[in-house]
ZAROSE-667518 format. One record per residue (C-alpha): x, y, z; residue in three letters. Coordinates in steps of 0.5 Angstrom, whole numbers, padded with zeros to 4 digits, always signed. Each point is the difference from the previous one (the first is absolute). Layout:
! ZAROSE-667518
XYZALA ...
! end
This chain:
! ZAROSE-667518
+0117-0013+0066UNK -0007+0004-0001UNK -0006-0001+0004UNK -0007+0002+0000UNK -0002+0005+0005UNK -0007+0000+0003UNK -0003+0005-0004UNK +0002-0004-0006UNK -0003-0006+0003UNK -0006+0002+0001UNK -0001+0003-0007UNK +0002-0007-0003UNK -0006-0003+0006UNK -0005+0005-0003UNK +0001-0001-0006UNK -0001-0008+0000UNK -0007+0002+0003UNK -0002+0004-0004UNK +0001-0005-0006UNK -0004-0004+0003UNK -0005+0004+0002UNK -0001+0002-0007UNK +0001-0007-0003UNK -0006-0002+0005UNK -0005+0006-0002UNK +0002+0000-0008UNK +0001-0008-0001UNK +0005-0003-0005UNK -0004+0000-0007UNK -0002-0008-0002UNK -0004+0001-0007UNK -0007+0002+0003UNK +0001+0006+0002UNK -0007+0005-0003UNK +0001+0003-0008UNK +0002+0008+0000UNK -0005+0004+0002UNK -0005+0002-0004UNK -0003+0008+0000UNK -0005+0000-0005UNK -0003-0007+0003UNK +0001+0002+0007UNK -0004+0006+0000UNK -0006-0005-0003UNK +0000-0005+0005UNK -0002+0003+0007UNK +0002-0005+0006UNK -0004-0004+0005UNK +0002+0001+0007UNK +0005-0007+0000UNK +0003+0004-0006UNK -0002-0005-0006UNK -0002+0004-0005UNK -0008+0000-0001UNK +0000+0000-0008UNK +0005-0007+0001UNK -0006-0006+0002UNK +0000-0006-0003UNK -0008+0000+0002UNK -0004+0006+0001UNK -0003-0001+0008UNK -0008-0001+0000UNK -0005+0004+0003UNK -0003-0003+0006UNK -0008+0001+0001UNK +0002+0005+0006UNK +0005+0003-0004UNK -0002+0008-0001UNK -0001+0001-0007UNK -0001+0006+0000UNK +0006+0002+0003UNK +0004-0004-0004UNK -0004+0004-0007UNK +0000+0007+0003UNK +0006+0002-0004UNK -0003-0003-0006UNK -0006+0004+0003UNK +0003+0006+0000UNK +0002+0000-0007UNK -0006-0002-0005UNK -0008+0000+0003UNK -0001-0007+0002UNK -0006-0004-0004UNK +0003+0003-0006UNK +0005-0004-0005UNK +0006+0003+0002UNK -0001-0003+0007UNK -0002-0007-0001UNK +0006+0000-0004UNK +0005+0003+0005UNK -0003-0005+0005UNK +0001-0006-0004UNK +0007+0002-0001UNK +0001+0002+0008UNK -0004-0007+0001UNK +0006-0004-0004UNK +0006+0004+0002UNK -0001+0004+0008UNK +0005+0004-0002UNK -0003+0003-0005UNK +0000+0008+0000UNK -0004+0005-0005UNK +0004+0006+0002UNK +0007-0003+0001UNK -0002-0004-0007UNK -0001+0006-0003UNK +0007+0004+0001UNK +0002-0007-0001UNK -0002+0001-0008UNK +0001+0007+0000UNK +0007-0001+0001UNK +0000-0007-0004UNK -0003+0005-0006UNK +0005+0005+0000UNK +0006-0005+0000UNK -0004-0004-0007UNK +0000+0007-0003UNK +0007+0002+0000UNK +0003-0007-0001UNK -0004+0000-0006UNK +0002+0006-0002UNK +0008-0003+0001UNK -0002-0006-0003UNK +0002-0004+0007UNK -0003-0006-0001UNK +0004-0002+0007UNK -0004+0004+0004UNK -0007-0002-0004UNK +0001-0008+0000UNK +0000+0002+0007UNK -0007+0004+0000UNK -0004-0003-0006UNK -0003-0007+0000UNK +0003-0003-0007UNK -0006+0001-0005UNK +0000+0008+0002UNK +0008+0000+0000UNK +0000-0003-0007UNK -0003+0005-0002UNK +0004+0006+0003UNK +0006-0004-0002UNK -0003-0001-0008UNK -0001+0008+0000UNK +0007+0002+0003UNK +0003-0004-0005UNK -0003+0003-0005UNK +0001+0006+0002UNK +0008-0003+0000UNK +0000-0001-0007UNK -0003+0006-0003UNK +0007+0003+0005UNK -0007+0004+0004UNK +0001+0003+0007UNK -0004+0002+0004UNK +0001+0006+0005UNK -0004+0001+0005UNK -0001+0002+0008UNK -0005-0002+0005UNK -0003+0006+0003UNK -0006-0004+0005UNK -0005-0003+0000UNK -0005+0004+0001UNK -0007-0006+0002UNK +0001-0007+0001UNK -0008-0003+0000UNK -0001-0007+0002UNK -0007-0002-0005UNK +0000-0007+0002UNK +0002-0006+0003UNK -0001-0007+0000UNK +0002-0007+0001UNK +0001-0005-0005UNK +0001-0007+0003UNK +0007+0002+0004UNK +0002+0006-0004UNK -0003+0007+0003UNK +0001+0005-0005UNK -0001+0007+0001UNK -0001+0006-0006UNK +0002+0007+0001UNK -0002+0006-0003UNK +0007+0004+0000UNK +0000+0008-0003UNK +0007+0002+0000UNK +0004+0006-0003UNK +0007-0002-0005UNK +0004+0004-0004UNK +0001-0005-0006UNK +0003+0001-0007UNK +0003-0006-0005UNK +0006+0002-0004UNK +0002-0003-0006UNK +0008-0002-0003UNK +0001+0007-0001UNK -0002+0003+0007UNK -0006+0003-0003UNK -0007-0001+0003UNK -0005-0004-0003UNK -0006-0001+0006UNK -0001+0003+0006UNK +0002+0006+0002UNK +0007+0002+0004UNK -0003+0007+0004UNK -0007-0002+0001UNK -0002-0004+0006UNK -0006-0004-0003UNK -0005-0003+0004UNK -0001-0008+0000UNK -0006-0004+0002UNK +0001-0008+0001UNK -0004-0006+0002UNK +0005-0005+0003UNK -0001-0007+0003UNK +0005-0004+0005UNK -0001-0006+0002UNK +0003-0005+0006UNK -0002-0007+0001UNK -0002+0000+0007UNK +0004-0007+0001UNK +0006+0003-0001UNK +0005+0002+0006UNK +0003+0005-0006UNK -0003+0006+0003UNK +0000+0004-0007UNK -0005+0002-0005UNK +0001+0000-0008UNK -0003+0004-0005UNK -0005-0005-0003UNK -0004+0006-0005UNK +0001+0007-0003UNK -0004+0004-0003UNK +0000+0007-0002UNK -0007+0004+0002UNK -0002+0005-0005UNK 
! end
């Protein structure tokens, strides 16, 4: 008969604890755990100190008279004059949502432009329905069939964007919205059937100029914005 020695036994006793210690630390799954992690909307959400993200909030905290107002604008502040348009407008937004931020919003759309361009240029309705609200995104999804039907494609490259504006800012009702003017450079050419360029140009970077609105109901605990208004500047 073979016995265990010491050395063997020990081995058996760690890795009992171990087990243990790690099913302690982990937990077992129960059907409640978090959805996956989410890179696009993490990097839109800052987190509080208690680590409950701050754009998730099913009221927005008011102010109280002793409150500094003025700390609490001054990244508004700094990003249009106060007592013009754009300010009031950016603080009625700050007003409905604390979270609120010009600048992280504005990098926020830059990126949001860039991928609507390119899913419109591959016909990715997934990725559009995600970022259009449903008027914007039944347009978009009208000209891409269209495109379909002709046996169209579009060859294009996303080469920066090179101003993105916010123009103005407003409240309406519990919807803020927020209008960017973007300039942007893309290589763009439209082939037909039979490969041959029919608009745009494959070796020329154009220069596009866009006023874009988004908008984000301020009730929601969905942190995102949708494009809710396009239109091409002249």
């Amino acid at each position: 008969m073979e016995f265990f020695d010491f050395g063997t036994i020990f081995f058996l006793v760690a890795a009992v604890v171990i087990f243990f210690q790690l099913r302690n630390v982990l937990g077992r799954r129960t059907g409640h755990e978090r959805p996956p992690f989410d890179p696009y909307t993490a990097a839109r959400t800052p987190k509080d100190a208690s680590g409950k993200p701050e754009n998730v909030v099913s009221l927005p905290r008011k102010r109280t008279s002793g409150e500094n107002n003025d700390e609490a604008y001054a990244a508004i502040d700094a990003f249009a004059k106060p007592g013009t348009d754009l300010n009031r407008g950016l603080r009625a937004i700050k007003d409905a949502d604390p979270s609120f931020d010009p600048k992280t919003f504005v990098d926020g759309a830059k990126m949001a432009y860039e991928m609507i361009v390119m899913a419109y240029a591959d016909g990715d309705r997934k990725t559009l329905k995600n970022l259009l609200s449903r008027e914007v995104y039944d347009g978009f999804v009208a000209a891409i069939a269209d495109r379909e039907a002709k046996a169209e494609k579009i060859q294009s490259s996303f080469v920066g964007i090179d101003k993105a504006d916010i123009v103005s800012a407003e409240m309406k009702g519990s919807e803020s919205h927020v209008t960017l003017r973007i300039v942007s450079e893309l290589i763009s050419a439209t082939r037909n059937k039979a490969g041959e360029v029919v608009d745009g140009d494959p070796e020329t970077v154009a220069e596009v100029k866009d006023v874009w609105t988004f908008s984000r109901d301020t009730r929601s605990r969905d942190p995102n914005w949708k494009l809710v208004a396009t239109e091409a500047e002249d």
